[in-house]
Every structure is written in structure tokens, then in C-alpha cells.
C-alpha positions, 0 to 999 in steps of 0.5 A, a space after each residue: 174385184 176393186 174393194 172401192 171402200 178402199 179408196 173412201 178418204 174421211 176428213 173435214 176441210 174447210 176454206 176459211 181464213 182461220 178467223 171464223 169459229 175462234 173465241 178470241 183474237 189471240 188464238 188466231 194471232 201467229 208470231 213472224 219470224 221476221 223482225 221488222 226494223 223500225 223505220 226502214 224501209 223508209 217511203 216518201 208520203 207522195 211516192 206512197 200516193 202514186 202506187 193505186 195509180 202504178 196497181 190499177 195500170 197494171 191490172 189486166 184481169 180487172 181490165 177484162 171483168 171489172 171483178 178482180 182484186 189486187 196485191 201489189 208489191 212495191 219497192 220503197 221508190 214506188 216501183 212495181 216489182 209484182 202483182 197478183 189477182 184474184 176474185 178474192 183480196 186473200 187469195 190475191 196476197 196467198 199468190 203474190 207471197 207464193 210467188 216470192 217463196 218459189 223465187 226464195 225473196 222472203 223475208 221481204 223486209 225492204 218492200 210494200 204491199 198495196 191492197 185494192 180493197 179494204 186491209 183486214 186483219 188476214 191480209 195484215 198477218 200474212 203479210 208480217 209472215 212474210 216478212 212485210 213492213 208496210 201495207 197500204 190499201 186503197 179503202 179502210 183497215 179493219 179495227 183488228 188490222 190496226 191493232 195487230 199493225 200496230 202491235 207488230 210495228 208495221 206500217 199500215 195506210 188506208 185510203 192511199 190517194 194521190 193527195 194524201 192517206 191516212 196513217 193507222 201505224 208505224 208512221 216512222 216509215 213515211 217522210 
């Protein structure tokens, strides 16, 4: 006879981000180990304009659905190096982050990452864990993205269009 209480497993889980449920922003706040170094990568502004352009080409489940985010990574000429897509914005950037650890590419110190949507706090930290310099988003950073960008010395865009962006940090790296 097979003792089923034996294969019972107990434990709590849960698929948040990390931010919900904590007293203050600074218990969730982790330390990269990668320094970014100021000003480099460097970007130029009309480059920077033409990257929701290179995302949205490229973006073959939105294409489909209609219904998915994106994360793209970039390098400083506006080359698209890799893309990602998920219903959600995080899980979206966990892939493409993920991707670049199986290929053993982070830190990625010299590249960008462009968001689809809005830039939050989450998205901006996880991409400092990586390594990540610069993120840009097609819509607005929260308040807590530009505090912890601008803290950390990333480079943090929002509203990327063609004609220009606005620049919540580490402007040292757009010419």
C-alpha cells in the first residue's frame, strides 16, 4: 500500500514581484554587483528615437494577438540584438535576461533595454541586476523608477518617440 501522505508537499509560494506586502522601499531594493560607469555606453538622442520602431517590427506575438509586451535589447547603434514577449512587462524582461545568462553575456554593460509599456520600479532593478545601463520605455517611469535610476546612475527614458523623449536620469549617456 502507497502512504500518499507521504508525497504531500507544504509550502507557501507566491507570483508577485516582491513589492507587494513590504513596509518600505528599501527592504526591497537589492545591490547589483555590476557598477555602471558613467556615460558609457553612450547613445545618440536620434538613435534612441528609432528603437520602438526596430521593437514593434520585430514583435511577431503582437503581431498575432494584439495582447503581448516586449523587451528588447539593443546595442548603442540601435541594433536590435534580442527580443522577448510575454503577456506580462516582467516576465517579458525575466526572458530576455535569462536568455543572456544561458549565453553567459551578463553583465550587459554596453547594451539597452527598451520596454513596450510603462518603466517601473521592477523592471528598472532588474535590469541593474543584470548589469543594464540604460532603459527606455515607450510610456511613463513610475516615481520609484526614477528614484531608483537615478540613485544607481542608470539611464532611464520614457516616452521614446522618433521626435524626442523625455530623459528622468542619467542623461550623460544620450548625445
Amino acid at each position: 500500500m502507497v502512504d500518499e501522505a507521504h508525497f504531500n508537499r507544504h509550502f507557501y509560494t507566491t507570483s508577485s514581484c516582491g513589492v507587494c506586502g513590504k513596509g518600505s522601499i528599501e527592504l526591497v531594493h537589492t545591490q547589483s554587483v555590476y557598477l555602471l560607469r558613467n556615460g558609457w555606453p553612450s547613445v545618440r538622442q536620434d538613435v534612441l528615437g528609432t528603437l520602438p520602431e526596430a521593437l514593434r517590427r520585430e514583435q511577431s506575438l503582437f503581431a498575432q494577438t494584439g495582447g503581448v509586451h516586449a523587451v528588447g535589447l539593443f546595442a548603442a547603434d540601435g541594433k536590435l540584438v534580442d527580443l522577448r514577449e510575454d503577456v506580462g512587462r516582467h516576465n517579458a524582461m525575466d526572458k530576455l535576461i535569462g536568455a543572456a545568462m544561458l549565453r553567459r553575456e551578463v553583465p550587459l554593460r554596453d547594451r539597452q533595454v527598451l520596454v513596450s509599456g510603462r518603466a517601473s520600479f521592477e523592471l528598472v532593478q532588474k535590469a541593474l541586476m543584470a548589469g543594464i545601463p540604460m532603459l527606455s520605455a515607450v510610456g511613463a517611469p513610475s516615481s520609484l523608477a526614477v528614484a531608483l535610476a537615478q540613485d544607481s546612475g542608470m539611464t532611464l527614458a520614457g516616452f521614446v518617440r522618433p521626435e524626442g523623449c523625455n530623459l528622468y536620469a542619467g542623461e550623460s549617456r544620450i548625445i
